[in-house]
N, C-alpha and C positions, 0 to 999 in steps of 0.2 A: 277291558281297557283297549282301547285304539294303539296302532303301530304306531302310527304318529307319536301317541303323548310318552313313547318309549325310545322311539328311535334318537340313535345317535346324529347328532347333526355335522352335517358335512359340506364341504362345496360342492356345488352343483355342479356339472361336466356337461357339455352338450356334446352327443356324435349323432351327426346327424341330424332328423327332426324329433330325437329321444332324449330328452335329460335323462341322467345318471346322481342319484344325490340330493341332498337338499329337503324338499318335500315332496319330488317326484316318484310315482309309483316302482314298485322292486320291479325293474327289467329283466324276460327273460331272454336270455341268450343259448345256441346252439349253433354249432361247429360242422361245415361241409364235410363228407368225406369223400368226394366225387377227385379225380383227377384234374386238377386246379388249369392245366392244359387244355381238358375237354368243355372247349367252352359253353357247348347246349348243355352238357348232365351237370354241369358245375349252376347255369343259371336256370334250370327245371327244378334242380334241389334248393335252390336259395327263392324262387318264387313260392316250392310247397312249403317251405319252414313260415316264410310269411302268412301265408294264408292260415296256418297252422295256430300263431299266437307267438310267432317266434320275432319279437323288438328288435333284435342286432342279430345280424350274421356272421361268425366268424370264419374265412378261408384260409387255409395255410397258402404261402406266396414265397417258394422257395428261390427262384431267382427271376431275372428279366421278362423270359418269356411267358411263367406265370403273371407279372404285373402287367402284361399284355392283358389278359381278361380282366381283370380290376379296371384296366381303363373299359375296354368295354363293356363291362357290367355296368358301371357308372354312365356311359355313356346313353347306355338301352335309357337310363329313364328310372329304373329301379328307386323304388320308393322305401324298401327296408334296408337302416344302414348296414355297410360296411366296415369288416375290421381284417385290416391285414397283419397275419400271423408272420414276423419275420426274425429269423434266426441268421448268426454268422456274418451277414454282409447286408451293409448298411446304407451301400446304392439302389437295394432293391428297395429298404423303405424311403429313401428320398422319390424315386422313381413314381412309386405308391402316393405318397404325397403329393404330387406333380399331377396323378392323372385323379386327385378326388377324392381320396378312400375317408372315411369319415371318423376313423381312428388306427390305431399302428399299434400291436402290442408288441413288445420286445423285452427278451430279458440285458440291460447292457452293460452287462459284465459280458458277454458273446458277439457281440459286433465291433469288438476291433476297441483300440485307445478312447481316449477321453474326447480326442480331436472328431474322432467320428459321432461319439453322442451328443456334441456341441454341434453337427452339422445337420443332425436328425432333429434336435430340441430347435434349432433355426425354420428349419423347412414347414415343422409342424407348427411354429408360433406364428409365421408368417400367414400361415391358412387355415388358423383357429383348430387345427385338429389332435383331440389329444391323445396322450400316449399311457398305454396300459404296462402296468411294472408287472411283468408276467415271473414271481418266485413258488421254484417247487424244492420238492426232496434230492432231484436228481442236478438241481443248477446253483447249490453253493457255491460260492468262490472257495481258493483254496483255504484265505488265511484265514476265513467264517469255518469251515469243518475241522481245520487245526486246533483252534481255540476250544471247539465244543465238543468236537472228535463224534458230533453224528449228527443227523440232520435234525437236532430237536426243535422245538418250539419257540425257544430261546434263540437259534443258529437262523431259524429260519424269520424271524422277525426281525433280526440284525441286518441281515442281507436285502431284505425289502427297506429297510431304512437307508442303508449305503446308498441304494442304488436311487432312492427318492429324492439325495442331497445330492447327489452328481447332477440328477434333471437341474435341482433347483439351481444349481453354481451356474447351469448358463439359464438361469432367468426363466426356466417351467415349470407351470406351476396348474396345466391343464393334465390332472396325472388323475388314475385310477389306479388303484393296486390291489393283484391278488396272489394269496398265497397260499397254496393248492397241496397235500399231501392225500398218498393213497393212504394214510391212517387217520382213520377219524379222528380219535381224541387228539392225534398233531395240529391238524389242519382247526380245530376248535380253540384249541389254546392260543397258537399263533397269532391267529385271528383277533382270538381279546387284547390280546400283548399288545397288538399291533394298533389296534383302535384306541387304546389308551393313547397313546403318542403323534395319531397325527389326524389332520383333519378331510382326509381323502376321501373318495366316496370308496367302498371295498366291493372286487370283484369273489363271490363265494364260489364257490365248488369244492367237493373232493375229487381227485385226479387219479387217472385207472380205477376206476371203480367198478369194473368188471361188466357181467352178463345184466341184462335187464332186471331181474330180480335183486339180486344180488347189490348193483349198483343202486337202485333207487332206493334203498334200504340205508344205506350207506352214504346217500345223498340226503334222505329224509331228516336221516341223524344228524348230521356236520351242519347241513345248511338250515335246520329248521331250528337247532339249538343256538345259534348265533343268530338267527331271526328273532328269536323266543326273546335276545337278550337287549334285542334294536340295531344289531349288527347288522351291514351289509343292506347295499344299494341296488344288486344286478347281480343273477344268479345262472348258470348252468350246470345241468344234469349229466354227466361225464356217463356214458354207456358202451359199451361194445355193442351196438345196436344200430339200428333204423334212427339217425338224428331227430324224425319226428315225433318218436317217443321222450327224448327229452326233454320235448317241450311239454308235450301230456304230463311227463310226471314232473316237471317244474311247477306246473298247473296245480298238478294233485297238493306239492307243496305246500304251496302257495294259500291252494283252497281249505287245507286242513289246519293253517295257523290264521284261517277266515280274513286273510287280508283283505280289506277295505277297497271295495270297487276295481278290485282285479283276480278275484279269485276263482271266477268262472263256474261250473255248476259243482257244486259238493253233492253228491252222492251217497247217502248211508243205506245199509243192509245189516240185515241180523246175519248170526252166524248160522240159522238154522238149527231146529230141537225134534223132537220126536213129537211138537203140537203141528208142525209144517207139512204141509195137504199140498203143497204148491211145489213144483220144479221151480225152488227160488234160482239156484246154483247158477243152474241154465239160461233161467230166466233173466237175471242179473248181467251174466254174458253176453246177451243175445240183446239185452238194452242198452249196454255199453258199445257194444257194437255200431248198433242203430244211432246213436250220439252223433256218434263218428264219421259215420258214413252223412248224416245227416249236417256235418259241421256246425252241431250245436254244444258242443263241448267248453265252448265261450262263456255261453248264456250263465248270467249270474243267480241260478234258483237253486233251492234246495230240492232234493229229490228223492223219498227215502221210497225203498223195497221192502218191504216187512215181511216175516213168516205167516205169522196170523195178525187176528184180531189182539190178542194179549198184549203185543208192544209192537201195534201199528198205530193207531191214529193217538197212540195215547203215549208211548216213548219218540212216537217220532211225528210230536206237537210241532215242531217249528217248520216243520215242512212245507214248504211251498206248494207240493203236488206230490202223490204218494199213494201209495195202494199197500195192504194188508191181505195176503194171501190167505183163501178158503180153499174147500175142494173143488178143483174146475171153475172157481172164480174166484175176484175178488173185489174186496170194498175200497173204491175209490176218496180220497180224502184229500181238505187242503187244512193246514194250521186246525188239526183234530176234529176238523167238520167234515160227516161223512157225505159224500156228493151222491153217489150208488153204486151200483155193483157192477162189472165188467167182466165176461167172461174171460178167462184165462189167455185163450189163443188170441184175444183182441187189446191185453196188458199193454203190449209194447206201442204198438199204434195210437192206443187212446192218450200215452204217457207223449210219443212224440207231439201230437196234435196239443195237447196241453202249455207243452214246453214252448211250443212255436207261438200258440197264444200270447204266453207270457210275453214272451222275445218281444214281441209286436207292440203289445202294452206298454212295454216298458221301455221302447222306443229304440 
């Protein structure tokens, strides 16, 4: 079954030249960590996220002098949007609005009275830009953790709902919402709670979600079980890492619940047995590697690694392009037709070359 004939339907959100929603493909998003000041390593990192597969960019934008680069990143020309990260004061997101930014996330319950979020929901409805309801574990209001006395599932969908009717009482209704906890089963449940009640597009993540491993494990779960259910429109990979790892593994996501014309290559490998003559382990590595370097990690093919012959051209039928490990060779294969044999040390090359084909073909 297609994501489509499951997905939740929602309004569509434009930031930027990205829809959010609707029947627009799941966006992925990844967050600077460059010094928002440093205006070259802040727009070096936002150019490699792009070229990377990275839809929106989010910057944190702590006061004036950071929304000084906002205006000039906007201003360079930059073609992947922008989201400004803004917390406590609500000059910096009018300011943000003023020079361009193509959406504003704020949580606003933390930017001052009612009178300020009437003058943020102003700025943004004037220049079509919408606003992300950014709810975590650590930003309930008091009388929301009072009532529940912790930040559960229930607390935290209340608080995303507050803050949705405040947009709406001054007339916005260009909104995104996500609600982010570093426990999986929270940030799951919330999430359904929350989709029952309204018709937003939903931002997913789980939040701190730790080391590279760690985290994308953690992300696979939250975000791929509310994908699993038609949940959620635009996703990021929370890492203590490299931001353009994020996007690799929003990819890997993505590519393993086989979304529809953005899944980019899927990859499968045996785990290895005592029939395997081949340094798959390595070999695996070392083609992944070359993906990468090659910026072919886009390309929409399937591409399996096999140990041997036993469950290569024959468990991994659907394969686009694929090889099944011998000793010091192996048998090339496309969709279980064997093409011939390739010496081992020429694996990775002859798989590059293959893939790039593809790419070409397929336009």
């Amino acid at each position: 079954m297609k994501y489509q004939d499951i997905r939740r339907k929602t309004k569509e959100i434009r930031v930027g030249n990205i829809a959010i929603g609707g029947n627009a493909p799941i966006a992925i998003q990844s967050m600077t960590n460059t010094d928002t000041l440093d205006y070259v390593s802040t727009e070096t990192q936002i150019k490699a996220l792009a070229a990377r597969g990275c839809d929106i960019v989010r910057l944190t934008v702590p006061d004036a002098a950071a929304a000084e680069t906002v205006r000039r990143l906007k201003d360079s020309g930059l073609s992947v949007p922008l989201v400004a990260d803004i917390h406590f004061d609500y000059r910096v997101a009018l300011l943000c609005a003023e020079y361009g930014v193509d959406k504003i996330r704020i949580n606003p319950g933390n930017i001052g009275g009612d009178e300020h979020v009437r003058e943020v929901c102003k700025a943004c409805r004037e220049r079509s830009i919408p606003i992300r309801i950014g709810v975590n574990s650590g930003s309930l209001e008091k009388h929301i953790l009072e009532k529940y006395g912790a930040p559960t599932p229930e607390a935290l969908c209340e608080s995303a709902l507050y803050h949705v009717r405040l947009l709406e009482k001054y007339d916005f209704e260009d909104i995104v919402i996500s609600i982010k906890a570093s426990d999986v089963e929270s940030m799951i449940r919330a999430n359904r709670l929350l989709a029952e009640q309204v018709s937003y597009p939903l931002h997913l993540g789980v939040t701190e979600a730790g080391s590279y491993r760690s985290g994308l494990v953690k992300s696979a779960i939250g975000i791929g079980a509310l994908l699993s259910d038609g949940i959620g429109d635009t996703v990021r990979v929370s890492l203590t890492d490299d931001p353009l790892l994020e996007v690799d593994s929003a990819r890997e996501i993505l590519g393993a619940l086989a979304m529809e014309g953005q899944c980019g290559m899927n990859i499968v490998s045996c785990p290895t047995c005592g029939r395997t003559k081949i340094d798959l382990i390595s070999l695996v590595k070392r083609f992944e590697e070359a993906v990468d370097r090659e910026g072919l990690r886009s390309v929409p093919i399937h591409v399996a690694l096999m140990g041997c012959a036993v469950n290569g051209p024959g468990e991994a039928r659907e394969a686009d392009i694929g090889i099944a490990g011998g000793k010091g060779e192996a048998l090339l294969f496309s969709h279980g037709e064997i093409l011939g044999k390739v010496r081992e040390e020429d694996v990775i090359d002859t798989l590059i070359v293959k893939i790039k084909e593809w790419k070409n073909k397929k336009g």
